[in-house]
C-alpha atoms as an extended CHARMM CRD file, in Angstrom:
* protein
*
       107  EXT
         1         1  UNK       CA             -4.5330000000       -0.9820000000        2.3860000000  PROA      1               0.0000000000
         2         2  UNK       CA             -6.7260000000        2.1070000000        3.4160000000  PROA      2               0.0000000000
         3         3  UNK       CA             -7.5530000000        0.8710000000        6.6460000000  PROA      3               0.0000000000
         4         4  UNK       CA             -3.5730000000        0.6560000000        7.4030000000  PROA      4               0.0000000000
         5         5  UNK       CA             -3.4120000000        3.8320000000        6.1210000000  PROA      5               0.0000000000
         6         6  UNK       CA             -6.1760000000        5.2300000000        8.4930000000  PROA      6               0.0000000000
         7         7  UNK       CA             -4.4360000000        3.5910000000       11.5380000000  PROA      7               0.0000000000
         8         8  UNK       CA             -1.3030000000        4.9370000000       10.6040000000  PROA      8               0.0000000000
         9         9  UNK       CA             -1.9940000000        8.5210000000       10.1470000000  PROA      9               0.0000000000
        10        10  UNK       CA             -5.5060000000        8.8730000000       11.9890000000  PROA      10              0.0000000000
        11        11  UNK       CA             -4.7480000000        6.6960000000       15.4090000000  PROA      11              0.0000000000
        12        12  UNK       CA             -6.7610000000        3.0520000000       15.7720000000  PROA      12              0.0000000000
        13        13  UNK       CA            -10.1850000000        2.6030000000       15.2710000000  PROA      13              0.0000000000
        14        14  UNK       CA            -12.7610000000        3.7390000000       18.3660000000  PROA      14              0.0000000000
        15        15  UNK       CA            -14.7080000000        0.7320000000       19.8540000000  PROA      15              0.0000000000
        16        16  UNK       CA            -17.8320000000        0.4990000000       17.9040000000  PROA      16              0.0000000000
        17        17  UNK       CA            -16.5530000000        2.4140000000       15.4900000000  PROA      17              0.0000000000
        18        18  UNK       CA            -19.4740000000        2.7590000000       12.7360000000  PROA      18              0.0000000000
        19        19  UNK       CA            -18.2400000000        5.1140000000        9.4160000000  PROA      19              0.0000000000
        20        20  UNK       CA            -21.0770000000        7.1040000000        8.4890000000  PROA      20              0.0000000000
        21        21  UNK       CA            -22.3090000000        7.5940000000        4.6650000000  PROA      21              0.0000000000
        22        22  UNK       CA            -20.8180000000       10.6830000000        3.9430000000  PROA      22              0.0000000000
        23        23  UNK       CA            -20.1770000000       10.6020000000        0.3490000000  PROA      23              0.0000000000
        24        24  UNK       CA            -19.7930000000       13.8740000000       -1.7110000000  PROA      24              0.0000000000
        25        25  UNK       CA            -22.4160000000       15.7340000000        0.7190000000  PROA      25              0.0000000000
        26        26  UNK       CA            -21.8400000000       19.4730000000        1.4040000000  PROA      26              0.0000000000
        27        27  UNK       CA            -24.3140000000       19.5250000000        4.2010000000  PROA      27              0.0000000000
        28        28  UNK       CA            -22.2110000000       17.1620000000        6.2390000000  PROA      28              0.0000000000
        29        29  UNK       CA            -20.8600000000       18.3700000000        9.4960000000  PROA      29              0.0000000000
        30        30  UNK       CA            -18.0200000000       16.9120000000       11.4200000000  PROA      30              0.0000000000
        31        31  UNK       CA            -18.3860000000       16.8730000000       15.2250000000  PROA      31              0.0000000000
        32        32  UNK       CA            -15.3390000000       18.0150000000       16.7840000000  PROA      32              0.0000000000
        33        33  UNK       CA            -14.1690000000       15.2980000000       19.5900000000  PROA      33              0.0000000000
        34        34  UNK       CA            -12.5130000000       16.5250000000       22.6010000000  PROA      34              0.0000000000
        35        35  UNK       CA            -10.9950000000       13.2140000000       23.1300000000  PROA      35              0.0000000000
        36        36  UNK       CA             -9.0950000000       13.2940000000       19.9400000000  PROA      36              0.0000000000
        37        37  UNK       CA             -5.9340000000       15.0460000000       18.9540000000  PROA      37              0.0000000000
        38        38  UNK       CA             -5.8680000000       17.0480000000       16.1350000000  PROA      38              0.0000000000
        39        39  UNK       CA             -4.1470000000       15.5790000000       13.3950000000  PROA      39              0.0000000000
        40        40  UNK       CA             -2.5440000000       17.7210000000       10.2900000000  PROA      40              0.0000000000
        41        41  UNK       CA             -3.1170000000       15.5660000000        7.0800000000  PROA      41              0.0000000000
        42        42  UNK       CA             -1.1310000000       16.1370000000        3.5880000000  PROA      42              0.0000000000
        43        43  UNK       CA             -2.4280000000       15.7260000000        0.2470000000  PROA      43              0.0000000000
        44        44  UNK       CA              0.4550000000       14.8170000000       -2.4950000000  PROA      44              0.0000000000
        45        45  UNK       CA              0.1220000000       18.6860000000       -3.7200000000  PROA      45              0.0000000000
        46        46  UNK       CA              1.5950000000       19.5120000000       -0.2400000000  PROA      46              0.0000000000
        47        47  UNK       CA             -2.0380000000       21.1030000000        0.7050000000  PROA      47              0.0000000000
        48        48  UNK       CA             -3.4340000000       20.5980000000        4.5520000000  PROA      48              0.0000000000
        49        49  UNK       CA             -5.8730000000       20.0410000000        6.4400000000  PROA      49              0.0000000000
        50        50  UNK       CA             -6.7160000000       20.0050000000       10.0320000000  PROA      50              0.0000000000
        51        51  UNK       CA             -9.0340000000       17.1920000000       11.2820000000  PROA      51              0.0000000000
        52        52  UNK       CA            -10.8660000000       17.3620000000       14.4660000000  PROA      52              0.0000000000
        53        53  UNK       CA            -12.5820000000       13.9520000000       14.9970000000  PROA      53              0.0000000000
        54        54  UNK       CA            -11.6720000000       10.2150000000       13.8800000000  PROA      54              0.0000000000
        55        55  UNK       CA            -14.4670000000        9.9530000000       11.6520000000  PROA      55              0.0000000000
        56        56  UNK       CA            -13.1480000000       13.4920000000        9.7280000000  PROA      56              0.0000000000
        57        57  UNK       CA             -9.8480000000       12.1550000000        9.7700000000  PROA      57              0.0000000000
        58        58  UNK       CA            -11.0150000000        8.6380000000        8.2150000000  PROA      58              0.0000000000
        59        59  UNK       CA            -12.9490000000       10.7930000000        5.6500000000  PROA      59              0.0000000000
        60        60  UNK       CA             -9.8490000000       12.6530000000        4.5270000000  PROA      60              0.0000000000
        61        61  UNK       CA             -7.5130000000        9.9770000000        4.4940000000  PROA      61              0.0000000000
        62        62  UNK       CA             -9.8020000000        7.6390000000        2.0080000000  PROA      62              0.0000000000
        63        63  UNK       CA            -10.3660000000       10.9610000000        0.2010000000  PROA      63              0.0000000000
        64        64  UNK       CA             -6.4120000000       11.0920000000       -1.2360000000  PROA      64              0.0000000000
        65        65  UNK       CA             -4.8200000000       12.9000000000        1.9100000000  PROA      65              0.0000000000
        66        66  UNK       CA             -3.0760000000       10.1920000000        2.6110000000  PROA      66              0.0000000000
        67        67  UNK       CA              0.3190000000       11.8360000000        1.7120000000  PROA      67              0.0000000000
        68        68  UNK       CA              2.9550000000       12.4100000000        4.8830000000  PROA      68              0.0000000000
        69        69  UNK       CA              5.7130000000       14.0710000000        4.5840000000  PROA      69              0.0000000000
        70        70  UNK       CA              9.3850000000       12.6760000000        4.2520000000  PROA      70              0.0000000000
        71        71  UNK       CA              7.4380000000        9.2590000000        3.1150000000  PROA      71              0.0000000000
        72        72  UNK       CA             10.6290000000        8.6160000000        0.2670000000  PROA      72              0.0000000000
        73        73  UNK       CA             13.2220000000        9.8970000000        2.6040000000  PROA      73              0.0000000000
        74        74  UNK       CA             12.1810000000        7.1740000000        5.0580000000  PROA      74              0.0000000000
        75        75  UNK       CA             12.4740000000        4.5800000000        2.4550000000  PROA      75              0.0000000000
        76        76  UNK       CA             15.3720000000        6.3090000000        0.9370000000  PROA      76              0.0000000000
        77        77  UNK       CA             17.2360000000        6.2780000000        4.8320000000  PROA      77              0.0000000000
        78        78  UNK       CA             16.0070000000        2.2010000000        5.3920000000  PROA      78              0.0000000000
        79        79  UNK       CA             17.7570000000        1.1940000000        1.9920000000  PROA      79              0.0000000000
        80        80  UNK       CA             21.1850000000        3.1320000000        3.1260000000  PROA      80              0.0000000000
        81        81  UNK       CA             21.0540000000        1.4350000000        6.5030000000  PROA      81              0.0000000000
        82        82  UNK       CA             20.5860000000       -1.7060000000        5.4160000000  PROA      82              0.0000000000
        83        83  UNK       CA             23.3140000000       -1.2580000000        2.5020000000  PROA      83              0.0000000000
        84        84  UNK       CA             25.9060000000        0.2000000000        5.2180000000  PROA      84              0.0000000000
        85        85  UNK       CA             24.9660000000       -2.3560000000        7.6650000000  PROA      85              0.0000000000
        86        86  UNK       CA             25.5010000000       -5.3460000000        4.9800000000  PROA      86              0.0000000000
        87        87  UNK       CA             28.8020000000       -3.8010000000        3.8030000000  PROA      87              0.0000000000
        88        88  UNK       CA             30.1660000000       -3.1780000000        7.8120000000  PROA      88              0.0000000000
        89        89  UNK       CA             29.0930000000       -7.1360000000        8.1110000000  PROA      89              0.0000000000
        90        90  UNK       CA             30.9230000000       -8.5790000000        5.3020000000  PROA      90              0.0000000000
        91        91  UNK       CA             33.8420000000       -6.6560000000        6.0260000000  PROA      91              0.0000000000
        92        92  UNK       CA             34.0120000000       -7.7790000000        9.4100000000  PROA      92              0.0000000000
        93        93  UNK       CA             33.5290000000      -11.8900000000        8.2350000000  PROA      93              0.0000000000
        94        94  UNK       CA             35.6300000000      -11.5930000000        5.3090000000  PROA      94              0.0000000000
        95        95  UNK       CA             38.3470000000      -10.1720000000        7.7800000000  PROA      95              0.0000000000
        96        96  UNK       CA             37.5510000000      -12.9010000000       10.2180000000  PROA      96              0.0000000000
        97        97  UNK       CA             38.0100000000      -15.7810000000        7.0040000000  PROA      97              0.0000000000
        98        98  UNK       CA             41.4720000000      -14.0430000000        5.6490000000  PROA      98              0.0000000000
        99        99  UNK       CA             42.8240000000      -13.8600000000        9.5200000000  PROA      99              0.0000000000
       100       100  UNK       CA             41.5280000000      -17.2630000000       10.0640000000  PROA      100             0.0000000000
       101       101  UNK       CA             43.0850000000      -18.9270000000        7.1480000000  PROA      101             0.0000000000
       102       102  UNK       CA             46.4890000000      -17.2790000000        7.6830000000  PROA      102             0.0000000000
       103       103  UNK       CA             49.4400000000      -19.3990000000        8.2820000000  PROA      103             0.0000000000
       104       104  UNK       CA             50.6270000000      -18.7600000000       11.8680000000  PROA      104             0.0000000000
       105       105  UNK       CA             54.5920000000      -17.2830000000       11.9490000000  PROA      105             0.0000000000
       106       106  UNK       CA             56.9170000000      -18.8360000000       14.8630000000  PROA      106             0.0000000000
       107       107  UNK       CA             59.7630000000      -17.2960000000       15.9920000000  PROA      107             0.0000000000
């Protein structure tokens, strides 16, 4: 599940990609990569952070900013579109059965 989560907010994994034993240490540095776009990441307290490199970005998003933004109101918006669309649809074949099933009139 993390590694979806990584792809989703960080970009897909480099080539090669080794992640580096980083743990809880404060002398770490992260290496700024020119080749990657910075990426603003959200923690569920609505805190951010700025990451620099893939490997920063991996580190932050298995550390609990994993949060984005309008996450429920995505979910919320899918379960309205697929209620509306449902309801427009069985309108439209129950309209199709009643007209179908109606006795023709001559004049």
């Amino acid at each position: 599940m993390k590694n979806k989560d990584v792809v989703f907010l960080c970009g897909d994994y480099p080539e090669n990609h080794v992640t580096p034993q980083i743990g809880n240490d404060p002398n770490f540095v992260f290496i700024n990569d020119p080749l990657f776009d910075q990426v603003r990441l959200f923690d569920s307290d609505g805190n951010t952070v700025l990451v620099n490199s893939f490997i920063e970005c991996e580190h932050y998003v298995n550390g609990t900013w994993d949060y984005f933004p309008g996450k429920n109101e995505i979910i919320y918006l899918g379960w309205i579109n697929s209620f509306l669309f449902f309801s427009l649809f069985s309108v439209i074949f129950l309209n199709f059965i009643i007209k179908r099933r109606r006795p023709k009139v001559e004049n």
